[in-house]
N, C-alpha and C positions, 0 to 999 in steps of 0.2 A: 610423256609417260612411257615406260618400257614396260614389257609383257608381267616383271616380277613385280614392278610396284603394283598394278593393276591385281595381280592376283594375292598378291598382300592385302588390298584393301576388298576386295571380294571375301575372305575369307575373316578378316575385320569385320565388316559389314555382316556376315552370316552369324558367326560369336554374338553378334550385340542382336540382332533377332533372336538368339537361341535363349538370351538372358530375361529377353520379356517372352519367351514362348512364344515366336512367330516364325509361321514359314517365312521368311522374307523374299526366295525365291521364287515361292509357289510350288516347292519341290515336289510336295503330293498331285501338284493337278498335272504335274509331266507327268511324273510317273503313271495316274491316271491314266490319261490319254495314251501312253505310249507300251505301258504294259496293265492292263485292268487286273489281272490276275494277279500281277506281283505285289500291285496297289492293296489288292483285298488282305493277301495273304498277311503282308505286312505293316496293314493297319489296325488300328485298336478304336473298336468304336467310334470309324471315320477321320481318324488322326494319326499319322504317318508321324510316329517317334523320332524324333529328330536328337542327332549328339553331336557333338563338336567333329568326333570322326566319320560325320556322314556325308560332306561335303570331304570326300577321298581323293580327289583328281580334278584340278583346275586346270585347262589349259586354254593359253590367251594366245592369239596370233595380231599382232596389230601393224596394220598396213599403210604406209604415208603413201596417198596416190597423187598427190601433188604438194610439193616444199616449196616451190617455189611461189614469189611474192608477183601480186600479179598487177598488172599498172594500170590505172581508170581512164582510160578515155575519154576524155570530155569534149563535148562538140565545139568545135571552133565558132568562134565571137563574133569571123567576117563574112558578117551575110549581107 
């Protein structure tokens, strides 16, 4: 999978939580956690308004740290 498809189906994935009204990311308890105040300001009776444009900026980095196919060792049979 390459970085677009990934963030194609991220953003898939978020759409289809938004349709049953679910954080799917948990995007209020980051925000929580990381700004409490912006949390407060911009939630509504403990529920962070989610729209399709609130997921703004996806970015995926994905890293192959090893392609290569790796070969099993098996213990030799002459003992």
């Amino acid at each position: 999978m390459n970085e677009q498809k990934i963030t194609e189906e991220i953003r898939d994935t978020f759409a289809k939580g938004l349709k049953r009204k679910m954080d799917i990311f948990h995007l209020s308890e980051v925000l929580y956690r990381k700004n409490p105040g912006a949390w407060k300001k911009l939630t509504k009776e403990g529920v962070l308004p989610l729209q399709k444009d609130s997921l703004a900026k996806v970015e995926v980095e994905v890293r192959i740290e090893n392609a290569q196919k790796l070969k099993l060792k098996l213990p030799s049979s002459n003992q």
